[in-house]
SEMARMI-768662 format. One record per residue (C-alpha): residue number from 1; residue in one letter; x, y, z. Coordinates in steps of 0.02 Angstrom, whole numbers, plus 50000, padded with zeros to 5 digits. Layout:
N
PT    k  r      u      v      w
PT  NUM  A      X      Y      Z
...
//
This chain:
610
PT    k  r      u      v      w
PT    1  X  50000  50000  50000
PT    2  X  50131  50112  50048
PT    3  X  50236  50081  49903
PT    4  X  50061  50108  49761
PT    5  X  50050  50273  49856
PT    6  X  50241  50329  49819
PT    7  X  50217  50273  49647
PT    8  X  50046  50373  49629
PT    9  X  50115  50544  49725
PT   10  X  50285  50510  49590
PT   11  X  50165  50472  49430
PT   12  X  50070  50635  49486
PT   13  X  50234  50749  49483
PT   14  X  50298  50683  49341
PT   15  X  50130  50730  49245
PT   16  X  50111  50896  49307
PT   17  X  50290  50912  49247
PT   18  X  50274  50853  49077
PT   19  X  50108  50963  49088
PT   20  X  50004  50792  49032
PT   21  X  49815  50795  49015
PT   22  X  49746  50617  49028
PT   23  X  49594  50691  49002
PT   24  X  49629  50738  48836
PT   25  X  49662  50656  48685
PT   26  X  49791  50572  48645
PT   27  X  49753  50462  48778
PT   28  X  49554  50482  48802
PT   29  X  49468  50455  48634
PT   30  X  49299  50539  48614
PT   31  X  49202  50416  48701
PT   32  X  49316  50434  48860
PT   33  X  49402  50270  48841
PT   34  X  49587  50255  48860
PT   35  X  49674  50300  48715
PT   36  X  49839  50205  48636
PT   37  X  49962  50346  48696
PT   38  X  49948  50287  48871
PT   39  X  50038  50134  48849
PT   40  X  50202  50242  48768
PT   41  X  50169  50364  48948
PT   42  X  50180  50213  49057
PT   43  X  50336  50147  48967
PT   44  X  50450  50314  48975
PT   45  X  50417  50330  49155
PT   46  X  50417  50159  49206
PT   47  X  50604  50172  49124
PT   48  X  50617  50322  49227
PT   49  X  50554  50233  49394
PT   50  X  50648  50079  49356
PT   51  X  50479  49987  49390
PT   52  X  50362  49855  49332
PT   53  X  50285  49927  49153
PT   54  X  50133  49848  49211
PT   55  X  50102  49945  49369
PT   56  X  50148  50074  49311
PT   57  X  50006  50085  49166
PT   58  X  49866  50034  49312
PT   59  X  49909  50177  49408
PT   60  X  49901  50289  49276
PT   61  X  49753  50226  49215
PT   62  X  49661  50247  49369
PT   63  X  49743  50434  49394
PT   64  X  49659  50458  49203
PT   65  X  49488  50381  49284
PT   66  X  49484  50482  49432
PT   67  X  49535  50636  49324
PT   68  X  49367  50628  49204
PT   69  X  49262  50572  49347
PT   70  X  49311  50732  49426
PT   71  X  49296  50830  49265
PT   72  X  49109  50761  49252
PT   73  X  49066  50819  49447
PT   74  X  49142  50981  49407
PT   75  X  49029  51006  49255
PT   76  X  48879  50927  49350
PT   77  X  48918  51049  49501
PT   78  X  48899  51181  49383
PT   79  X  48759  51147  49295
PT   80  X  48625  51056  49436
PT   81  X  48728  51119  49613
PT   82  X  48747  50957  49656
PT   83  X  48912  50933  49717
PT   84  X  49044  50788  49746
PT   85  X  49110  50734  49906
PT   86  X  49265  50640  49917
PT   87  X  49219  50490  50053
PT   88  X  49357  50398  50146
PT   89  X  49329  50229  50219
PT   90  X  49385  50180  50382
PT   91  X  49536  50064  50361
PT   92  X  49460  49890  50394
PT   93  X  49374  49930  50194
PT   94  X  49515  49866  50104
PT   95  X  49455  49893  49919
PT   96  X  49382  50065  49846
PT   97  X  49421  50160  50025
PT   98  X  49392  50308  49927
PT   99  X  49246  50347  49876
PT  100  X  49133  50489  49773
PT  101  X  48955  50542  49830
PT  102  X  48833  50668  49760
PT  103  X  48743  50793  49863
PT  104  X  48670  50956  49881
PT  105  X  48754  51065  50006
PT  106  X  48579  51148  50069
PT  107  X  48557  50963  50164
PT  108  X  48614  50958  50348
PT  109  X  48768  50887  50434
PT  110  X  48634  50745  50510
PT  111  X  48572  50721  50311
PT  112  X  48751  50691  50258
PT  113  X  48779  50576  50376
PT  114  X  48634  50483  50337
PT  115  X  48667  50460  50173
PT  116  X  48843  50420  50192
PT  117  X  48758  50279  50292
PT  118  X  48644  50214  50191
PT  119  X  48771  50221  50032
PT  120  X  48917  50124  50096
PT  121  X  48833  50003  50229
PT  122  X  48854  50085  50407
PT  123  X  48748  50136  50556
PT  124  X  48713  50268  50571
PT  125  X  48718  50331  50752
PT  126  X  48883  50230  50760
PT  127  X  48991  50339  50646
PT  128  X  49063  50514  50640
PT  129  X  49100  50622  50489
PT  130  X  49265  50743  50473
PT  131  X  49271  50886  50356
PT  132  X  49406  51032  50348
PT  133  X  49479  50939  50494
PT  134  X  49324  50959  50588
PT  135  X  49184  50869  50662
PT  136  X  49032  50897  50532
PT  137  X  48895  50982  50633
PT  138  X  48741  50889  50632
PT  139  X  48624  51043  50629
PT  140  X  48687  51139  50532
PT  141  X  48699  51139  50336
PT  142  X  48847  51081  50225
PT  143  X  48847  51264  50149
PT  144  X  48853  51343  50316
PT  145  X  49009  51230  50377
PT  146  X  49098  51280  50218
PT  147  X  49085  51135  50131
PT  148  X  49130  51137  49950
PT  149  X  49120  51039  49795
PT  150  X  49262  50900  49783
PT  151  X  49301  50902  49984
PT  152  X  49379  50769  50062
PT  153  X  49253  50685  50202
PT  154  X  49315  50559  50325
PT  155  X  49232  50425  50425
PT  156  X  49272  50375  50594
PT  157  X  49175  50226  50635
PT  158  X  49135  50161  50813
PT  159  X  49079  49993  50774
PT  160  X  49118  49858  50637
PT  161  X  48992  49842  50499
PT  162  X  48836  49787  50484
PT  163  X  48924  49621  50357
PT  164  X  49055  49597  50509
PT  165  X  48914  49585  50648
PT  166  X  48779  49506  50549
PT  167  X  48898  49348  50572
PT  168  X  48861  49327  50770
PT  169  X  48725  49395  50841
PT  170  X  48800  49405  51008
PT  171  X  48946  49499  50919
PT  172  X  48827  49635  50850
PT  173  X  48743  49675  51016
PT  174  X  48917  49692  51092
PT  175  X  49000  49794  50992
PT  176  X  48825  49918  50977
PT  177  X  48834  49921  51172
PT  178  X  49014  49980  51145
PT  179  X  48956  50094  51018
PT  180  X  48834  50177  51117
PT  181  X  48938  50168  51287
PT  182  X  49089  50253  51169
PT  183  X  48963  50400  51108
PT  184  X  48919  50424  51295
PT  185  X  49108  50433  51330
PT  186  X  49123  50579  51218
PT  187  X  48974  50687  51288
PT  188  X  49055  50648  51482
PT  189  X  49194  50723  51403
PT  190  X  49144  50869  51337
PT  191  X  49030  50890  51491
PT  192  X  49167  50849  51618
PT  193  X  49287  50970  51521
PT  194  X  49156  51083  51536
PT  195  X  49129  51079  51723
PT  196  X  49323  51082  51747
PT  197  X  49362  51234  51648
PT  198  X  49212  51348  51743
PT  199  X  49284  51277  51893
PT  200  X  49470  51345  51833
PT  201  X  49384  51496  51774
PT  202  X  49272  51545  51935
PT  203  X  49440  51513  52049
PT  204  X  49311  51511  52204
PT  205  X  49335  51319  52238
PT  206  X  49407  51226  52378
PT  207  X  49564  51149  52336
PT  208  X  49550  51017  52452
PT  209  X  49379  50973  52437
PT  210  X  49344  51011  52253
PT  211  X  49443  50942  52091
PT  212  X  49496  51045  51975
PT  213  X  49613  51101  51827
PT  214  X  49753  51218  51820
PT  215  X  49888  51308  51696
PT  216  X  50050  51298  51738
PT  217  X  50236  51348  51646
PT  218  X  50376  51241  51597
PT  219  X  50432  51222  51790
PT  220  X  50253  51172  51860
PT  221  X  50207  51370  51928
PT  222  X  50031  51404  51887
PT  223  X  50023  51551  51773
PT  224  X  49916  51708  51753
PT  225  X  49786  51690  51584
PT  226  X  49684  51820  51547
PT  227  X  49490  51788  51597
PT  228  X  49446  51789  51414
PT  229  X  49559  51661  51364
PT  230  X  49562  51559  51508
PT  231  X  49413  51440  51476
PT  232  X  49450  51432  51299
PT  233  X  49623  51356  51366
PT  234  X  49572  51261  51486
PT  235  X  49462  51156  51380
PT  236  X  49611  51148  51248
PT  237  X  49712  51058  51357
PT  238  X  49581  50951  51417
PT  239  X  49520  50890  51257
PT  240  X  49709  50862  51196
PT  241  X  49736  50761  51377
PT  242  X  49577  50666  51323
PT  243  X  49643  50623  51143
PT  244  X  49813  50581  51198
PT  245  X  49726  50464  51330
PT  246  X  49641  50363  51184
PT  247  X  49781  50373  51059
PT  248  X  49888  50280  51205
PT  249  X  49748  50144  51206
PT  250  X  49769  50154  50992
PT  251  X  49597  50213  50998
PT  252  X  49624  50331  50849
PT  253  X  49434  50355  50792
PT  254  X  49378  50432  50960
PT  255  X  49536  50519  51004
PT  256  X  49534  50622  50824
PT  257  X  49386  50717  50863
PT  258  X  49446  50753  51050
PT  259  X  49610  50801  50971
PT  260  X  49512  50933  50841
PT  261  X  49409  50974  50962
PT  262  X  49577  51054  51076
PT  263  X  49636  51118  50902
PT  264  X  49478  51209  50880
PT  265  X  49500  51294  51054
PT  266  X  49680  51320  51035
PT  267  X  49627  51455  50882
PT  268  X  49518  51563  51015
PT  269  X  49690  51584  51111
PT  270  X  49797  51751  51050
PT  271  X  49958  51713  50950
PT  272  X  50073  51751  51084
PT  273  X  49998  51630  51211
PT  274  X  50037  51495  51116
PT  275  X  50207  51538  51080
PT  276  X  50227  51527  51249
PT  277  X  50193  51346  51278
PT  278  X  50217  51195  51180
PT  279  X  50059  51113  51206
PT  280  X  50008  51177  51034
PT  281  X  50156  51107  50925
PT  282  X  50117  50941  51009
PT  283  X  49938  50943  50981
PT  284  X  49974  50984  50785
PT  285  X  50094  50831  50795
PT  286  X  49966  50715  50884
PT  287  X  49838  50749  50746
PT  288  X  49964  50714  50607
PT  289  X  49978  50548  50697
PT  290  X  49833  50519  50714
PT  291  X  49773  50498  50536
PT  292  X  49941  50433  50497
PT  293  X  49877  50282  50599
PT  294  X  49686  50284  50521
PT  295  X  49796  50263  50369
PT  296  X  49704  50431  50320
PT  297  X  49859  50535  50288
PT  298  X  49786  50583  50115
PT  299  X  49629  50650  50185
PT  300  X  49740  50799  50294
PT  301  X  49781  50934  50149
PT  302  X  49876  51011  50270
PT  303  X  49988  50899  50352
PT  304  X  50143  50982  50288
PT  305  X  50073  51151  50361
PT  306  X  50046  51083  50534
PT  307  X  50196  50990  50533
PT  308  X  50293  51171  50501
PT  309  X  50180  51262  50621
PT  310  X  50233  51130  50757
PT  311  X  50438  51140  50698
PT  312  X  50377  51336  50709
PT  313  X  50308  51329  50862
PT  314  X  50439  51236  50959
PT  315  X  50575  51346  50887
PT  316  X  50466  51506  50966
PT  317  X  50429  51393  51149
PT  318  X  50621  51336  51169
PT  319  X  50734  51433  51083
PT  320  X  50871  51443  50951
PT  321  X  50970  51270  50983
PT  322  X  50848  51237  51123
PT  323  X  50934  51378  51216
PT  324  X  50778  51441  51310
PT  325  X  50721  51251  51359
PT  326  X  50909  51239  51421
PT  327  X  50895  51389  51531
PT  328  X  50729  51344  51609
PT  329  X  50772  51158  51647
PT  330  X  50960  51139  51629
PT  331  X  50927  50991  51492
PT  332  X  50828  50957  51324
PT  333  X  50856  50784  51317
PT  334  X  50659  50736  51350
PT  335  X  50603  50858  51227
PT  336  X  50701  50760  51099
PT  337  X  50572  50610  51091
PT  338  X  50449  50771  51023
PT  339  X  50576  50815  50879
PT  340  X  50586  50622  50844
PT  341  X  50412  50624  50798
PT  342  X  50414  50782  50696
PT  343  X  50549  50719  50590
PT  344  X  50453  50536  50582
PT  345  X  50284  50626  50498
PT  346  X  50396  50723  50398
PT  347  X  50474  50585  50327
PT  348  X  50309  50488  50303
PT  349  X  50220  50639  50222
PT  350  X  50362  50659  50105
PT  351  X  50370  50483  50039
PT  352  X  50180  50490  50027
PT  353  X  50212  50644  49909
PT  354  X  50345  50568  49801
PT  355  X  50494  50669  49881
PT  356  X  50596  50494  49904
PT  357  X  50748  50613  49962
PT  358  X  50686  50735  50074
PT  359  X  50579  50584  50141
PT  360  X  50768  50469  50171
PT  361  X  50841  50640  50253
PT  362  X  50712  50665  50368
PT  363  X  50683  50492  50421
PT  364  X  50890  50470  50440
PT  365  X  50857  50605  50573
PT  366  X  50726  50525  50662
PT  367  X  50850  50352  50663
PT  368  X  50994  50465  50730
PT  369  X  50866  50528  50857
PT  370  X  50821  50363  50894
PT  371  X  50987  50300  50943
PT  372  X  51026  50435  51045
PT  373  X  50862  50403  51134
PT  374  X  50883  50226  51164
PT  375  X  50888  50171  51344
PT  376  X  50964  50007  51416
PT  377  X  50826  49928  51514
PT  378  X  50962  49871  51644
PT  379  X  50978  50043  51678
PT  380  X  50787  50072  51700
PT  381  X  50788  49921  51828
PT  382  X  50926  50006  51907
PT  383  X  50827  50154  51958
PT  384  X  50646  50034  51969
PT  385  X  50761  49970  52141
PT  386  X  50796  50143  52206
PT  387  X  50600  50181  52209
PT  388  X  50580  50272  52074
PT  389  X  50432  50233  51918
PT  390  X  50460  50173  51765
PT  391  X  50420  50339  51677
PT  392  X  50533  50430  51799
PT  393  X  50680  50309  51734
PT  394  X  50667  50350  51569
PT  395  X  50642  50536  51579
PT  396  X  50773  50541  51700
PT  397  X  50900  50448  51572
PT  398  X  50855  50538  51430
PT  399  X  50882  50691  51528
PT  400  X  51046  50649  51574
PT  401  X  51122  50571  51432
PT  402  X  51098  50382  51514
PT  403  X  51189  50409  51664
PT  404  X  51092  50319  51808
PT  405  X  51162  50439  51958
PT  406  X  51137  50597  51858
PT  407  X  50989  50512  51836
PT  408  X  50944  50459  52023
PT  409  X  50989  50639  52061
PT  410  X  50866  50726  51939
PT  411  X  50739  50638  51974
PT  412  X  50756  50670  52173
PT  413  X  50791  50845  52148
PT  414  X  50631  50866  52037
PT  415  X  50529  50768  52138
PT  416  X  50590  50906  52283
PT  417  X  50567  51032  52184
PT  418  X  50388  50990  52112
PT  419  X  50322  50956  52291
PT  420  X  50371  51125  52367
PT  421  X  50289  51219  52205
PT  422  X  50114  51098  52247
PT  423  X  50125  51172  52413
PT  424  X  50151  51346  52390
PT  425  X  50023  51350  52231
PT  426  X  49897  51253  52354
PT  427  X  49930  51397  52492
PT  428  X  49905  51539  52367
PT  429  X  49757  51460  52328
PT  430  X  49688  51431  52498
PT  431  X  49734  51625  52542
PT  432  X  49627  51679  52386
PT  433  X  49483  51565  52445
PT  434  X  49515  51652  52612
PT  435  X  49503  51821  52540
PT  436  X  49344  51798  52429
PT  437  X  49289  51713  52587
PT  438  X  49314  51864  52702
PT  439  X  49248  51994  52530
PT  440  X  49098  51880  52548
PT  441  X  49066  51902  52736
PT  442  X  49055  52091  52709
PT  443  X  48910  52078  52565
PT  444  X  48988  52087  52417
PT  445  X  48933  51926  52290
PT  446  X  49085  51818  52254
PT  447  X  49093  51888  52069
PT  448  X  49133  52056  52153
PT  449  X  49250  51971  52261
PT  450  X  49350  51879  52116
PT  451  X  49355  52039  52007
PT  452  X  49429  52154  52136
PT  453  X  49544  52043  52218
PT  454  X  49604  51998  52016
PT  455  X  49631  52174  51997
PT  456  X  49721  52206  52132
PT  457  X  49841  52053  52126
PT  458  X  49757  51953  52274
PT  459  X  49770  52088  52397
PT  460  X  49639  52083  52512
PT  461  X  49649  52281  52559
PT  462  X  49677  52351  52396
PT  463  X  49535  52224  52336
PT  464  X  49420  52303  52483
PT  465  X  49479  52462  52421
PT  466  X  49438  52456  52230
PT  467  X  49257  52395  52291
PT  468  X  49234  52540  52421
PT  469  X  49280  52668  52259
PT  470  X  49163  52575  52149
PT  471  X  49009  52511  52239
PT  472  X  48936  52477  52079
PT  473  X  48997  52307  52094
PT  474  X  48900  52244  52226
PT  475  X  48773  52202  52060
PT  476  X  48904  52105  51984
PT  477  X  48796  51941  52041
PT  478  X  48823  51768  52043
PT  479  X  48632  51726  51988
PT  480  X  48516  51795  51860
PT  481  X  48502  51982  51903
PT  482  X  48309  51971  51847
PT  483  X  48275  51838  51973
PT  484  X  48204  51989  52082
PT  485  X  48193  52170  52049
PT  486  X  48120  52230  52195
PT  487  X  48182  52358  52332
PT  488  X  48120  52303  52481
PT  489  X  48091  52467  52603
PT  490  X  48215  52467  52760
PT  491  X  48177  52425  52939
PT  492  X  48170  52573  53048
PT  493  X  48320  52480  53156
PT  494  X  48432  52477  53010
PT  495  X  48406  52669  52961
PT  496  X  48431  52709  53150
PT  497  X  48596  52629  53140
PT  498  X  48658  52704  53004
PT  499  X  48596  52893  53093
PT  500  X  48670  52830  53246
PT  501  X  48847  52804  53164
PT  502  X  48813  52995  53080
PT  503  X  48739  52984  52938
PT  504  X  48583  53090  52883
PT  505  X  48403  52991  52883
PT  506  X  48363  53009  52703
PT  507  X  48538  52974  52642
PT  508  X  48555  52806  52744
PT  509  X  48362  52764  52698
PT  510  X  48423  52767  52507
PT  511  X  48584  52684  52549
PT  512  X  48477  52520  52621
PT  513  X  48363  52529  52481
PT  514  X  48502  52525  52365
PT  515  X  48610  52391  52476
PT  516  X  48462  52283  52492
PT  517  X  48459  52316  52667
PT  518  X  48634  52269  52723
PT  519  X  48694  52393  52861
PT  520  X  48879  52370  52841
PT  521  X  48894  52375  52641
PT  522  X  48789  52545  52665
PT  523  X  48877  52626  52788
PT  524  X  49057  52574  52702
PT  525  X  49010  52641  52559
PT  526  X  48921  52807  52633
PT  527  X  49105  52810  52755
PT  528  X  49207  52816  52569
PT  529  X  49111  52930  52497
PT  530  X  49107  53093  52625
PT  531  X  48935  53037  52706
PT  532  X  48847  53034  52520
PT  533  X  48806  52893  52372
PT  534  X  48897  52931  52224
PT  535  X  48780  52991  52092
PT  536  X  48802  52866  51966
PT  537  X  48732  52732  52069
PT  538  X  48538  52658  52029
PT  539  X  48430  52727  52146
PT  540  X  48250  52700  52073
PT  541  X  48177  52521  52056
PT  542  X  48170  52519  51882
PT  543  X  48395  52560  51869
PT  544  X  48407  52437  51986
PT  545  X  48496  52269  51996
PT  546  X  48460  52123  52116
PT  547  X  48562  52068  52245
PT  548  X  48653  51894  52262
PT  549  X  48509  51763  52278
PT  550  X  48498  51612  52381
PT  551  X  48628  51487  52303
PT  552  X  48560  51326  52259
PT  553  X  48648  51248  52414
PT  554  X  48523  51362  52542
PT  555  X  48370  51273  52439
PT  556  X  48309  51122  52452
PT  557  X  48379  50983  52372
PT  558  X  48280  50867  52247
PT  559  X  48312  50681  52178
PT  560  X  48330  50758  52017
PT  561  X  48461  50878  52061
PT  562  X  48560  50762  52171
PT  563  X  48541  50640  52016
PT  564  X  48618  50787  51899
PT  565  X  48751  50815  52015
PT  566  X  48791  50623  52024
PT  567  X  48803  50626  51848
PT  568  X  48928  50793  51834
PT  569  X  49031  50683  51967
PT  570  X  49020  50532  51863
PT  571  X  49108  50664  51708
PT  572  X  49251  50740  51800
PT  573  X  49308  50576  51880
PT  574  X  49333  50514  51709
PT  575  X  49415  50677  51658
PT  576  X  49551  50644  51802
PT  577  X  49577  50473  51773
PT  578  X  49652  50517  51611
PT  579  X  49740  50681  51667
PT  580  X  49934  50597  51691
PT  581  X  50002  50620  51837
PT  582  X  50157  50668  51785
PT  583  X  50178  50858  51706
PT  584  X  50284  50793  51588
PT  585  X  50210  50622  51532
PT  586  X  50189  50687  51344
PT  587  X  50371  50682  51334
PT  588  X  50379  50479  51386
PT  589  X  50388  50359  51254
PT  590  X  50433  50184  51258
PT  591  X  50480  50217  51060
PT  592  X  50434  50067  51021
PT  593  X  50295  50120  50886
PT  594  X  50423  50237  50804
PT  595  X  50560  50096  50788
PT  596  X  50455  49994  50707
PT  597  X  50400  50136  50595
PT  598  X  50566  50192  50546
PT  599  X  50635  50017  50495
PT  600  X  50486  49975  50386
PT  601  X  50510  50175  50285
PT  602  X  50684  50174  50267
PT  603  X  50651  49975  50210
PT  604  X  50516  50058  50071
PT  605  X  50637  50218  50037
PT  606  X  50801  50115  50019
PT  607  X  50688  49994  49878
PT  608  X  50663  50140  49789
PT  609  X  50818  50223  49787
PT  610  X  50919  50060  49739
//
């Protein structure tokens, strides 16, 4: 397979070289059969290949077939709309894995899929459908998810087909259950992502009691994201934890659509974020990989682009010559597995495209990577008896060039250091919690409370401060401000109060009525402000606002919302079972995949070049 798709990528060039139309007479007669010329074509550059005549004539007979077949859609598309979608077959469909299907791009997402069903044999709840390298929407139309004539349209299917399971009954209700229980385990996902990232965003929770997700640099320090970006982020990562989770269980057809998912959030991040971390370079590598292993690597039009936009990327995170990664963790040995991989795809993609000697330089610099990656394993047991893991052996070696007590050392030292950042990032955010906490006590809704102490770097007196000068935030609310818009009058006891302390009657009578009746808020804000409101605040019933309601934990409880929260449990435990432990687990690799890899390219490459 590998070696008809060299041959087809080289026929291709050579064509568009020559500037040959196999369209076109001489070798289509009238009646679009192949004409005599062909035979001449496939003997010059069969010469030129130093390959089978034969073979040679096939492929470029079928390259002539797919040419008029697209001609005709083209002139259909034209004249009727209807346009031609490119289908790709899950792997297991040996013959005609390509496909062409007609359709009008006014139908929805759902219609497609449908179709798609019905025309090559699948179910069709038990298949997804990726276009432009994303998920097709189901409710949406084709036109609206830019979706042109001739685009490629791949299927990820999460079941065997209906042929395969029609064999055993028992087989077919099996794999459906795993069908449906798979389909489930995407919506936890994107639900527990969901939950997680609000969670990251609000910053409000308990640490100890509550799990949640945070950002953090090169050395494990959490870092400071804008609020705008932050979700966005957040559920970036996720998704791209997610998809790396099933791509380590070889569970390529559900992790590509986590992986596009995290690509898809990436793009709502600014340019200079991700310059700043290398998450993104590795995504744009696991997503190469990932249809390298569908055996899709034809359907992604861009693969060289991401591959450059990930060799881009990493230059920007680490550094000329790595210099920056060097200076933040004294070695770049571990990131060298990441470079492997890059220069792997490359390789692949460049066979795949006919460029047989930029595809043999790249993939001699993924061997020479490999060999200066490889790790005795009596060395790994070596470090297995001092305590450490397995994963910390072979991050440890790679980051010290094999030696086992550099090695020991490193990995003690990092261990160290990682356990004193946990603490002090758990203290600073126990102190926040303490400080929204204490904002909180005086009145003032925990939005309030999060935006002032953000603004004033987590200090709890300027934060006070900043909400004194602008007691317009005391609407920023955590529930729906139309909830209630009523202005309850004040008791007589709170007005006296407020007289008692100094302050005129009618003056403290509008402060309660603005302040919903809290004594302390009023008189802090009447204190600030020289004894007076300040005149942009609403003082009628109709400018104003509602106060913090009664959080759903001072209601009572239901079945149903105990079952709902059950559920939202149920999602982020399976979030964190697949968030690694380790911070720097997407640098681990066994290698073994890439090994294997390498020895059967440069196997194909060297055939070629002999």
């Amino acid at each position: 397979m590998a070696q008809k798709k060299y041959l087809q990528a080289k026929l291709t060039q050579f064509l568009r070289e020559d500037r040959i139309q196999l369209w076109k007479p001489p070798y289509t007669d009238e009646n679009k059969k192949v004409g005599l010329a062909l035979k001449d074509l496939a003997k010059k550059y069969s010469d030129k290949l130093e390959c089978c005549e034969n073979e040679v004539e096939k492929i470029i007979e079928e390259i002539r077939c797919k040419a008029i077949e697209r001609g005709t859609g083209n002139e259909n598309y034209r004249t009727t709309g209807i346009a031609t979608i490119e289908v790709f077959l899950p792997p297991r469909l040996k013959k005609d894995r390509k496909n062409l299907l007609e359709t009008r791009l006014l139908i929805t997402g759902r219609e497609l899929r449908s179709k798609i069903a019905e025309t090559f044999g699948f179910q069709e709840n038990y298949i997804k459908i990726v276009i432009n390298k994303k998920q097709l929407q189901l409710g949406k139309t084709l036109e609206e998810q830019g979706v042109a004539h001739n685009v490629k349209a791949m299927v990820l299917e999460l079941k065997q087909s209906e042929e395969d399971v029609r064999k055993n009954f028992q087989l077919e209700e099996e794999e459906q259950n795993e069908a449906e229980l798979k389909e489930k385990q995407i919506q936890r996902t994107k639900r527990g992502l969901e939950i997680l990232a609000q969670r990251a965003a609000e910053t409000v929770v308990d640490p100890e009691m509550t799990p949640y997700l945070d950002i953090a640099n090169q050395t494990g320090r959490s870092i400071r994201i804008p609020a705008s970006e932050r979700k966005a982020l957040m559920l970036a990562m996720g998704y791209h934890e997610k998809g790396r989770a099933f791509l380590k269980r070889k569970e390529y057809g559900i992790a590509l659509p986590c992986l596009l998912d995290a690509d898809k959030y990436f793009c709502e991040c600014c340019r200079e974020l991700l310059d700043t971390v290398d998450n993104y370079a590795v995504l744009q590598l696991d997503i190469v990989w990932c249809y390298f292993r569908l055996e899709q690597l034809e359907c992604l039009d861009d693969a060289e682009k991401k591959l450059n936009l990930a060799q881009k990327c990493f230059k920007n995170c680490y550094g000329e010559n790595h210099q920056r990664l060097v200076h933040i963790k004294g070695n770049c040995g571990k990131e060298k597995v990441l470079f492997l991989r890059l220069y792997l795809l490359q390789g692949i993609r460049n066979y795949h495209s006919g460029n047989d000697v930029e595809a043999c330089e790249y993939l001699n610099k993924a061997r020479q990577l490999l060999k200066e990656l490889y790790i005795d394993p009596s060395k790994v047991d070596n470090l297995l008896q001092l305590g450490f893991t397995a994963q910390e052996a072979r991050l440890g070696l790679r980051a010290c060039d094999g030696n086992v007590d550099h090695a020991a050392t490193h990995i003690t030292n990092r261990r160290e250091e990682l356990a004193q950042i946990r603490k002090e990032e758990k203290e600073k955010k126990r102190r926040r919690l303490e400080n929204i906490r204490s904002l909180k006590g005086m009145g003032y809704s925990t939005h309030a409370a999060q935006q002032a102490l953000h603004a004033a770097s987590g200090n709890l007196d300027e934060a006070l401060k900043i909400l004194l000068s602008n007691p317009q935030m005391w609407w920023l609310n955590d529930s729906n401000p139309e909830t209630d818009n009523r202005q309850e009058s004040p008791s007589q006891e709170n007005i006296d109060q407020l007289v008692y302390m100094g302050f005129d009657a009618l003056v403290a009578e509008a402060a309660l009525r603005v302040f919903r009746g809290n004594v302390q808020l009023a008189a802090q804000t009447l204190a600030h402000n020289g004894g007076s409101l300040p005149p942009d605040l609403p003082l009628s019933p109709e400018d104003s606002l509602s106060p913090p309601a009664t959080s759903p934990s001072d209601s009572a409880g239901t079945s149903s919302a105990s079952t709902d929260e059950d559920m939202e449990t149920e999602a982020v435990n399976e979030i964190l079972e697949d968030i690694p432990e380790h911070e720097e687990d997407y640098l681990d690799s066994t290698l073994e995949d890439e090994e294997m890899i390498i020895a059967d390219m440069q196997f194909a490459v060297c055939r070629l070049q002999q």
